[in-house]
MARKOL-942979 format. One record per residue: residue number from 0; residue in one letter; chain; x, y, z of N, C-alpha, C in turn. Coordinates in nm, 2 decimals. Layout:
BEGIN
{NUM A A {X Y Z} {X Y Z} {X Y Z}};
...
***
This chain:
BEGIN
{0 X A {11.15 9.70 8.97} {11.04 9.78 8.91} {10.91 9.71 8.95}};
{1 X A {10.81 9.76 9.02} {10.68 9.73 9.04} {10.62 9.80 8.94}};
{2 X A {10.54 9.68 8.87} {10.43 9.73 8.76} {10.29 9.70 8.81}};
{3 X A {10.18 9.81 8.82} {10.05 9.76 8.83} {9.99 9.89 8.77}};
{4 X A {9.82 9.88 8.76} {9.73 9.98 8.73} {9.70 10.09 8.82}};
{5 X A {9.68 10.14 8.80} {9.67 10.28 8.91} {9.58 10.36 8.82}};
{6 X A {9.46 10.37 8.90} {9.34 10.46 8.87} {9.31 10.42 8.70}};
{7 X A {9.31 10.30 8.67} {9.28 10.28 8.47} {9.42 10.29 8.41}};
{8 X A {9.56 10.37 8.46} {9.65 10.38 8.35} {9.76 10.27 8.43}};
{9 X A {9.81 10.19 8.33} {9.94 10.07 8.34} {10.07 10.20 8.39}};
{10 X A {10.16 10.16 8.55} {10.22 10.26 8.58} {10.36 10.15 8.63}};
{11 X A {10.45 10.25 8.64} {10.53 10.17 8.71} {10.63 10.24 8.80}};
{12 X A {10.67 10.14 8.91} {10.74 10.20 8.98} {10.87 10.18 9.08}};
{13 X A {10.96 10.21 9.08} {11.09 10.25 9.14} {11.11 10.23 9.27}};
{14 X A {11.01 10.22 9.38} {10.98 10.17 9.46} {11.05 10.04 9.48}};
{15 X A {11.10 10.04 9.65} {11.16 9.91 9.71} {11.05 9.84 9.75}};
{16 X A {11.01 9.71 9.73} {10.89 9.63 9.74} {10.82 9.68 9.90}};
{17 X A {10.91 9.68 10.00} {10.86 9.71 10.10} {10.81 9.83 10.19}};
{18 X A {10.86 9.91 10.05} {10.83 10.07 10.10} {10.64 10.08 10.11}};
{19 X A {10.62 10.17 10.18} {10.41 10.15 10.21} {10.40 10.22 10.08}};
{20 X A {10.28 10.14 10.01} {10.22 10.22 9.92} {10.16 10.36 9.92}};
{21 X A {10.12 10.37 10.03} {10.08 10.54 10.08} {10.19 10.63 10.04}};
{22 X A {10.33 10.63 10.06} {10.41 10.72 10.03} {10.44 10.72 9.88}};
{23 X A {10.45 10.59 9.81} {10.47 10.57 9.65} {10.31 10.66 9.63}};
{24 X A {10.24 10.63 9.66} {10.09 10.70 9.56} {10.13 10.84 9.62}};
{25 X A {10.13 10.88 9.72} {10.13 11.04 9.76} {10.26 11.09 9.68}};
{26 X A {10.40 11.07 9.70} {10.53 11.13 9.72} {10.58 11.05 9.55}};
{27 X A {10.54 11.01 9.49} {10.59 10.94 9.33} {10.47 10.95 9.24}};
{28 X A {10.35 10.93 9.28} {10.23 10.97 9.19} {10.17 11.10 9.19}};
{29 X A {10.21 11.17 9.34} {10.14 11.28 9.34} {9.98 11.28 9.37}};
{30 X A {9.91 11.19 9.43} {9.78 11.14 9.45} {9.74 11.24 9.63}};
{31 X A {9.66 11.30 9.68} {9.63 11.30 9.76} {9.53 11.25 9.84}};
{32 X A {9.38 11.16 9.78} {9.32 11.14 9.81} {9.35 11.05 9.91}};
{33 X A {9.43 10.94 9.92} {9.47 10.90 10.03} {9.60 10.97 10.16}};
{34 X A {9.52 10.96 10.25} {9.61 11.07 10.34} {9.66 10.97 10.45}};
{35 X A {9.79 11.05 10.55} {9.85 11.02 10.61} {9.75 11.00 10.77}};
{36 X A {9.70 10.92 10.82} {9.65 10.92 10.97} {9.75 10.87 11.06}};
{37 X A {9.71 10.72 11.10} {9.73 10.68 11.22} {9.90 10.60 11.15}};
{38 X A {9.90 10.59 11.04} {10.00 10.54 11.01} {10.04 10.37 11.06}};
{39 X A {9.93 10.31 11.09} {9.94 10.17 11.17} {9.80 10.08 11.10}};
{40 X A {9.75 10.13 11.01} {9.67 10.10 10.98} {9.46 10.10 11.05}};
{41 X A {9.53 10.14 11.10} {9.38 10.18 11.21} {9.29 10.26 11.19}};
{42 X A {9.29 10.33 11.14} {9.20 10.46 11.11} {9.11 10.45 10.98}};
{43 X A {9.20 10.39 10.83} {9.13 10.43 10.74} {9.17 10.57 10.64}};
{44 X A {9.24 10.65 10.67} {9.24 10.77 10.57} {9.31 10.77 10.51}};
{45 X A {9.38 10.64 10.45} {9.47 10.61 10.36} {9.42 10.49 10.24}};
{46 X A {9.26 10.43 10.26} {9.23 10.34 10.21} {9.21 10.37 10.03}};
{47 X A {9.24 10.24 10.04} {9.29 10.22 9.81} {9.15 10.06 9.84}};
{48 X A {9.12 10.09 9.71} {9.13 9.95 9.63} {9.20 9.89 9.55}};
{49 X A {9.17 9.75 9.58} {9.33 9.68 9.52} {9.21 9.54 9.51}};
{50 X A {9.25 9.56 9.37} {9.13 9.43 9.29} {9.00 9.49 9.36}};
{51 X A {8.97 9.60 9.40} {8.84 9.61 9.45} {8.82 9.59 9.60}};
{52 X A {8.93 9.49 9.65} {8.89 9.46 9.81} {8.96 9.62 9.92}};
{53 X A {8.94 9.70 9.99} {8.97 9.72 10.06} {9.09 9.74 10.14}};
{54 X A {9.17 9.83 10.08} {9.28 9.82 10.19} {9.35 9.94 10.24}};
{55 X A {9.41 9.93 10.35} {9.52 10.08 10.39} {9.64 10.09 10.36}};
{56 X A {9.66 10.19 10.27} {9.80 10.16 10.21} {9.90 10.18 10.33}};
{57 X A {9.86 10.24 10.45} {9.98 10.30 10.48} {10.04 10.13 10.54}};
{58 X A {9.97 10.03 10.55} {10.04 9.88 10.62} {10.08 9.85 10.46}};
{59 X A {10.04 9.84 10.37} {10.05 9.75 10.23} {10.19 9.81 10.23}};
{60 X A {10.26 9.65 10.19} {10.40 9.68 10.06} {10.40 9.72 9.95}};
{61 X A {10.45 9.82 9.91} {10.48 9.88 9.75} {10.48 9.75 9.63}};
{62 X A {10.54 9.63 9.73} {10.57 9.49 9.63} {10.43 9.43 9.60}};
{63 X A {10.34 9.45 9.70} {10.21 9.37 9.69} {10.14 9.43 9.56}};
{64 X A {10.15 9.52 9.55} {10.06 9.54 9.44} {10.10 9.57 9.29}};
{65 X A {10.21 9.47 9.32} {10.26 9.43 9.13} {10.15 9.33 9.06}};
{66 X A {10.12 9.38 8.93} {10.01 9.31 8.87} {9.89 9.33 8.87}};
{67 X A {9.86 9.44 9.00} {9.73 9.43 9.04} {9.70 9.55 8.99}};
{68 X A {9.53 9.59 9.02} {9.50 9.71 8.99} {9.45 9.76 9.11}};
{69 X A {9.48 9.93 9.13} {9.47 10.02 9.28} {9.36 10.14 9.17}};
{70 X A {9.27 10.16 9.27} {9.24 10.29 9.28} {9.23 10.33 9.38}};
{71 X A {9.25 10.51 9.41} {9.24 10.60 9.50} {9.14 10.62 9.47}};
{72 X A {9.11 10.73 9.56} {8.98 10.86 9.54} {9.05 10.91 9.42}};
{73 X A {9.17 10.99 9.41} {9.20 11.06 9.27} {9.11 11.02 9.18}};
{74 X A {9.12 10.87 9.14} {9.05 10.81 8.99} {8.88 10.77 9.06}};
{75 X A {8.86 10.74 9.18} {8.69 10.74 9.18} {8.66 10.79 9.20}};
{76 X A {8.71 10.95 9.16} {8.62 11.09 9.15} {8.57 11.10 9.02}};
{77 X A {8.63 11.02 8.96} {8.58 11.05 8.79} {8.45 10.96 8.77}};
{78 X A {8.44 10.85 8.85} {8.27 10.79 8.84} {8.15 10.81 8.85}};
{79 X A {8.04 10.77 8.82} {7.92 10.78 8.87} {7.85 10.79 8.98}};
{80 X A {7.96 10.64 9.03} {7.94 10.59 9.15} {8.01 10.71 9.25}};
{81 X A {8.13 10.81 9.24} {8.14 10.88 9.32} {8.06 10.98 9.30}};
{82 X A {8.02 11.02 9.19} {7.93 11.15 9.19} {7.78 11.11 9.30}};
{83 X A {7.73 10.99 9.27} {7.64 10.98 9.36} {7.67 10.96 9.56}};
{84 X A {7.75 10.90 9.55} {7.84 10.93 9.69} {7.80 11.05 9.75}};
{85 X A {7.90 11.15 9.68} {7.93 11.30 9.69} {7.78 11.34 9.74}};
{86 X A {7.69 11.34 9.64} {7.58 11.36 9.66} {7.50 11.32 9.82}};
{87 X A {7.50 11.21 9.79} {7.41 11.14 9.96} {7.51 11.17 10.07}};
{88 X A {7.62 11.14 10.07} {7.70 11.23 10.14} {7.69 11.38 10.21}};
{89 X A {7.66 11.49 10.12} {7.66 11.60 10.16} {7.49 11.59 10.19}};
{90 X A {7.41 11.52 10.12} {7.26 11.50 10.20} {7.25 11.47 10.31}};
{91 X A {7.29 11.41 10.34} {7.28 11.30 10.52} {7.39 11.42 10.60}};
{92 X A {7.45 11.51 10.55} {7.57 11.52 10.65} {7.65 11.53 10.69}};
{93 X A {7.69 11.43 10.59} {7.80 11.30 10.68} {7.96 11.35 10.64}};
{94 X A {7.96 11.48 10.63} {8.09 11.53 10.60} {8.11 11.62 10.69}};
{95 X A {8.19 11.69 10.76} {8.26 11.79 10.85} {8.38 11.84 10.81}};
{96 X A {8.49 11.75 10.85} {8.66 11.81 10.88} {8.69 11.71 10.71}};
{97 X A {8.66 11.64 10.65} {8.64 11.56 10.60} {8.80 11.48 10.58}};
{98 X A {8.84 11.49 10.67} {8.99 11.36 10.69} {8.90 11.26 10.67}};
{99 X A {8.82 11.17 10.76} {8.79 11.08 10.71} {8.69 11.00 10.55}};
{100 X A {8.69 11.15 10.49} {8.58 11.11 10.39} {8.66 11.03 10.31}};
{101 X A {8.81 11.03 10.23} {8.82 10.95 10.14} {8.85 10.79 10.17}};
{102 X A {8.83 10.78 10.31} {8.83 10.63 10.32} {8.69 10.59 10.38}};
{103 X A {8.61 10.66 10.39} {8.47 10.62 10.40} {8.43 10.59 10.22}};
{104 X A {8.47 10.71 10.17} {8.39 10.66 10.02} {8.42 10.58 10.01}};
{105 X A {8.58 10.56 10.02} {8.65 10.42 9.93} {8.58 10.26 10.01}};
{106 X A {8.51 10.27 10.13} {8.47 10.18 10.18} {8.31 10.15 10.15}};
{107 X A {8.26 10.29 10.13} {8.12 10.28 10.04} {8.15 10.18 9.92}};
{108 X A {8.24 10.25 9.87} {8.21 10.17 9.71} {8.29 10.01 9.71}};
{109 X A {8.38 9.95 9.82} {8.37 9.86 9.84} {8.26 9.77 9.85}};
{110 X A {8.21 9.83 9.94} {8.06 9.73 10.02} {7.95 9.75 9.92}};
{111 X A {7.95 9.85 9.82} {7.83 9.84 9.78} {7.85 9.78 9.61}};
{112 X A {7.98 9.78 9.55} {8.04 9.70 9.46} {7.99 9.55 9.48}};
{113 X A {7.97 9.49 9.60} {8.01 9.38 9.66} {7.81 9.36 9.71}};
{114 X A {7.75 9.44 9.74} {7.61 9.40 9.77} {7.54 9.55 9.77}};
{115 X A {7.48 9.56 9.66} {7.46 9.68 9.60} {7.35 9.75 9.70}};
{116 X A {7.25 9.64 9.79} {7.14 9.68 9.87} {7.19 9.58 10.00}};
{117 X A {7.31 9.69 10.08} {7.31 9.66 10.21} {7.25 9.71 10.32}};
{118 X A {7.20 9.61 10.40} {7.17 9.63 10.53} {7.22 9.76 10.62}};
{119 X A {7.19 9.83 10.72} {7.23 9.90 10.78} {7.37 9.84 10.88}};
{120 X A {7.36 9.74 10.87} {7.42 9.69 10.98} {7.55 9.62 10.87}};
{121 X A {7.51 9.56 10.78} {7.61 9.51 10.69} {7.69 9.68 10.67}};
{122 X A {7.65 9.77 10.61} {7.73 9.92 10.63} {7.81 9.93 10.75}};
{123 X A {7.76 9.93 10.85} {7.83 9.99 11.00} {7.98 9.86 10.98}};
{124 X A {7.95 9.74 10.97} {8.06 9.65 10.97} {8.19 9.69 10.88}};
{125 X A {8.11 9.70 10.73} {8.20 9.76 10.62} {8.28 9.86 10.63}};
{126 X A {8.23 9.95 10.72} {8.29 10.08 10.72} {8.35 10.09 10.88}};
{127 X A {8.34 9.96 10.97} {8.40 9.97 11.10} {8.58 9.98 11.10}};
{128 X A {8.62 10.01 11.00} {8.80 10.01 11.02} {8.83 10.16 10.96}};
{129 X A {8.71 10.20 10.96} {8.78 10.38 10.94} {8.70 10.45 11.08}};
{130 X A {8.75 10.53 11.10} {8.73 10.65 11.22} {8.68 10.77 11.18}};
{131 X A {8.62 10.84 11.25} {8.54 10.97 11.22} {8.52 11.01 11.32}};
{132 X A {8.62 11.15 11.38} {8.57 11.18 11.50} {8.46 11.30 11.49}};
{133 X A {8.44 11.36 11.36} {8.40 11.47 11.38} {8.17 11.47 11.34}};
{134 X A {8.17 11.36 11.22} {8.04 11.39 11.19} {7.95 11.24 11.25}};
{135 X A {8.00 11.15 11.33} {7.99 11.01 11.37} {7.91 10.92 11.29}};
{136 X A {7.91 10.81 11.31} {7.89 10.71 11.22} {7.71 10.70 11.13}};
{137 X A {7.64 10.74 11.22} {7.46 10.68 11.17} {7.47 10.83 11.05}};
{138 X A {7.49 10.94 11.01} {7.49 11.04 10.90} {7.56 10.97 10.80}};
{139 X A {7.73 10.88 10.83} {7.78 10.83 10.72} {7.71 10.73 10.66}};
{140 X A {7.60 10.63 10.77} {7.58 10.48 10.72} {7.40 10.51 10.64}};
{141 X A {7.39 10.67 10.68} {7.27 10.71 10.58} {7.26 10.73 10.46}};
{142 X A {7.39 10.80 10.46} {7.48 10.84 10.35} {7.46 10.72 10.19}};
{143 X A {7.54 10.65 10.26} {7.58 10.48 10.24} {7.46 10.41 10.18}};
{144 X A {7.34 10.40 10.26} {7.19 10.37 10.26} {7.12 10.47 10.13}};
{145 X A {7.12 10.56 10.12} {7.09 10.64 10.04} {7.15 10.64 9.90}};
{146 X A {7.27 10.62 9.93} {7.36 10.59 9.79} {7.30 10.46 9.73}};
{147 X A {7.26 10.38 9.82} {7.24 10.24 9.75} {7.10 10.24 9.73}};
{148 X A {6.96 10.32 9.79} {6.89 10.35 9.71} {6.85 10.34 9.59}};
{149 X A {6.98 10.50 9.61} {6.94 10.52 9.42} {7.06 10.48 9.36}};
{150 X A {7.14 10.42 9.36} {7.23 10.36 9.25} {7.20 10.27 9.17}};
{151 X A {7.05 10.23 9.14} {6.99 10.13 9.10} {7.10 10.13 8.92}};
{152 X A {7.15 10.00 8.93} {7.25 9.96 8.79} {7.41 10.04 8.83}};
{153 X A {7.41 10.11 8.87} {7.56 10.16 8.93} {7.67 10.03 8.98}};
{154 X A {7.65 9.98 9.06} {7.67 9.88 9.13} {7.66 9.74 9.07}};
***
Protein backbone atom coordinates (compact mmCIF):
# COMPACT_ATOMS: atom_id res chain seq x y z
CA UNK A 1 0.00 0.00 0.00
CA UNK A 2 1.43 3.47 -1.00
CA UNK A 3 0.22 6.22 1.29
CA UNK A 4 0.72 9.93 0.36
CA UNK A 5 -1.28 13.36 -0.21
CA UNK A 6 -2.80 13.98 -3.36
CA UNK A 7 -4.13 17.38 -4.09
CA UNK A 8 -4.70 18.23 0.14
CA UNK A 9 -6.58 14.75 0.80
CA UNK A 10 -4.36 11.70 2.64
CA UNK A 11 -4.95 8.84 -0.25
CA UNK A 12 -3.86 5.61 -0.70
CA UNK A 13 -2.90 3.22 -3.03
CA UNK A 14 -2.80 -0.35 -4.47
CA UNK A 15 -0.26 0.35 -6.71
CA UNK A 16 3.06 -1.86 -7.31
CA UNK A 17 5.87 0.61 -6.21
CA UNK A 18 7.11 0.63 -9.65
CA UNK A 19 4.18 1.16 -11.67
CA UNK A 20 4.48 5.29 -13.18
CA UNK A 21 2.64 7.53 -11.22
CA UNK A 22 0.94 8.92 -14.33
CA UNK A 23 -1.19 5.80 -14.81
CA UNK A 24 -2.05 5.49 -10.80
CA UNK A 25 -3.20 9.45 -10.93
CA UNK A 26 -5.05 9.12 -14.43
CA UNK A 27 -6.43 5.17 -14.35
CA UNK A 28 -7.01 4.84 -10.05
CA UNK A 29 -7.66 8.57 -9.23
CA UNK A 30 -9.23 9.58 -12.22
CA UNK A 31 -7.14 12.91 -12.55
CA UNK A 32 -6.68 14.26 -16.02
CA UNK A 33 -4.77 17.16 -15.72
CA UNK A 34 -1.67 15.28 -16.19
CA UNK A 35 -1.55 13.71 -19.63
CA UNK A 36 0.01 11.05 -21.58
CA UNK A 37 3.00 12.61 -24.09
CA UNK A 38 6.27 11.47 -24.80
CA UNK A 39 6.01 8.83 -22.18
CA UNK A 40 10.05 9.03 -21.54
CA UNK A 41 9.94 11.83 -19.72
CA UNK A 42 10.79 14.64 -22.23
CA UNK A 43 8.12 16.63 -22.98
CA UNK A 44 6.47 17.66 -19.70
CA UNK A 45 2.57 17.01 -20.14
CA UNK A 46 2.54 14.80 -17.36
CA UNK A 47 4.26 17.16 -14.79
CA UNK A 48 3.00 16.89 -10.76
CA UNK A 49 4.47 18.40 -7.81
CA UNK A 50 5.92 16.34 -5.35
CA UNK A 51 6.94 18.45 -2.16
CA UNK A 52 6.62 21.25 -4.61
CA UNK A 53 9.73 20.30 -6.78
CA UNK A 54 8.87 19.47 -10.26
CA UNK A 55 8.37 16.36 -11.71
CA UNK A 56 7.08 13.94 -14.73
CA UNK A 57 5.11 11.37 -13.47
CA UNK A 58 5.26 9.41 -16.46
CA UNK A 59 9.35 8.40 -15.30
CA UNK A 60 8.40 8.61 -11.30
CA UNK A 61 7.73 5.19 -9.39
CA UNK A 62 4.23 4.87 -7.83
CA UNK A 63 6.74 3.85 -4.68
CA UNK A 64 8.48 7.23 -4.66
CA UNK A 65 5.83 9.17 -3.54
CA UNK A 66 4.86 7.33 -0.30
CA UNK A 67 4.72 10.01 2.43
CA UNK A 68 4.95 12.68 0.21
CA UNK A 69 2.64 15.23 -1.01
CA UNK A 70 1.60 15.40 -5.09
CA UNK A 71 -0.41 17.87 -6.72
CA UNK A 72 -1.82 17.86 -10.26
CA UNK A 73 -3.47 20.63 -12.12
CA UNK A 74 -6.79 18.77 -10.83
CA UNK A 75 -6.11 20.43 -7.18
CA UNK A 76 -4.13 23.75 -8.54
CA UNK A 77 -7.08 24.73 -10.24
CA UNK A 78 -8.68 25.38 -7.00
CA UNK A 79 -5.89 28.26 -6.17
CA UNK A 80 -5.30 31.75 -6.49
CA UNK A 81 -2.23 31.19 -7.81
CA UNK A 82 -3.96 29.17 -10.78
CA UNK A 83 -6.68 31.60 -11.21
CA UNK A 84 -4.00 34.13 -11.85
CA UNK A 85 -2.03 31.88 -14.30
CA UNK A 86 -5.20 31.23 -16.25
CA UNK A 87 -5.49 34.71 -16.48
CA UNK A 88 -1.93 35.96 -17.82
CA UNK A 89 -1.98 32.96 -19.77
CA UNK A 90 -4.89 33.60 -21.90
CA UNK A 91 -3.48 37.49 -21.89
CA UNK A 92 -0.04 36.84 -23.43
CA UNK A 93 -1.46 34.03 -25.60
CA UNK A 94 0.25 31.51 -24.62
CA UNK A 95 -2.45 28.84 -25.04
CA UNK A 96 -3.44 27.10 -28.44
CA UNK A 97 -3.83 23.09 -28.59
CA UNK A 98 -3.24 23.41 -24.93
CA UNK A 99 -1.43 19.71 -24.43
CA UNK A 100 1.15 21.56 -23.15
CA UNK A 101 -0.54 23.92 -20.80
CA UNK A 102 -0.86 21.68 -17.71
CA UNK A 103 2.78 21.22 -17.43
CA UNK A 104 3.71 24.70 -18.22
CA UNK A 105 1.43 25.87 -15.28
CA UNK A 106 2.62 23.21 -13.14
CA UNK A 107 6.20 24.65 -13.99
CA UNK A 108 4.98 28.28 -13.56
CA UNK A 109 4.06 27.68 -10.14
CA UNK A 110 7.12 25.71 -9.46
CA UNK A 111 9.52 28.57 -10.40
CA UNK A 112 7.53 31.10 -9.02
CA UNK A 113 6.78 29.28 -5.53
CA UNK A 114 10.51 29.19 -5.46
CA UNK A 115 11.36 33.03 -6.66
CA UNK A 116 8.37 34.92 -6.83
CA UNK A 117 10.10 37.78 -9.22
CA UNK A 118 11.97 35.82 -11.90
CA UNK A 119 14.08 36.85 -14.51
CA UNK A 120 13.06 36.14 -18.02
CA UNK A 121 15.79 33.98 -18.48
CA UNK A 122 15.50 32.25 -14.97
CA UNK A 123 11.64 31.35 -16.65
CA UNK A 124 12.87 30.11 -20.07
CA UNK A 125 15.38 27.57 -17.89
CA UNK A 126 12.39 26.59 -15.49
CA UNK A 127 10.21 25.85 -18.04
CA UNK A 128 12.93 24.27 -20.55
CA UNK A 129 11.81 20.46 -19.95
CA UNK A 130 8.30 20.97 -21.24
CA UNK A 131 7.60 21.36 -25.12
CA UNK A 132 5.14 23.40 -26.99
CA UNK A 133 4.89 23.05 -30.45
CA UNK A 134 1.95 25.02 -31.12
CA UNK A 135 2.01 28.68 -29.21
CA UNK A 136 6.21 28.84 -28.63
CA UNK A 137 7.99 29.75 -25.80
CA UNK A 138 8.45 34.00 -25.41
CA UNK A 139 3.90 34.28 -25.13
CA UNK A 140 4.45 31.41 -22.37
CA UNK A 141 7.57 33.11 -20.56
CA UNK A 142 5.23 36.55 -20.74
CA UNK A 143 2.65 34.72 -19.40
CA UNK A 144 4.93 33.60 -16.53
CA UNK A 145 6.40 37.44 -16.21
CA UNK A 146 3.06 38.78 -15.96
CA UNK A 147 1.81 36.29 -13.42
CA UNK A 148 4.70 37.29 -11.21
CA UNK A 149 3.97 40.85 -11.65
CA UNK A 150 0.90 40.80 -10.12
CA UNK A 151 1.02 37.91 -7.68
CA UNK A 152 2.38 40.31 -5.30
CA UNK A 153 1.79 37.92 -1.68
CA UNK A 154 0.57 34.83 -3.85
CA UNK A 155 3.85 33.34 -3.89
Amino acid sequence: MITFTLNGENVSSRAEPMDRLLDVLRGEFGLHGPKEGCGEGECGACACLIDGELHNSCITPAGAVQGHSVVTLDGFRQTPQYRLLEETFAEAGAVQCGFCTPGMTMAAQAILSKNPHPDKDTIREAISGNLCRCTGYNMIIDAISLAAERGHGLW
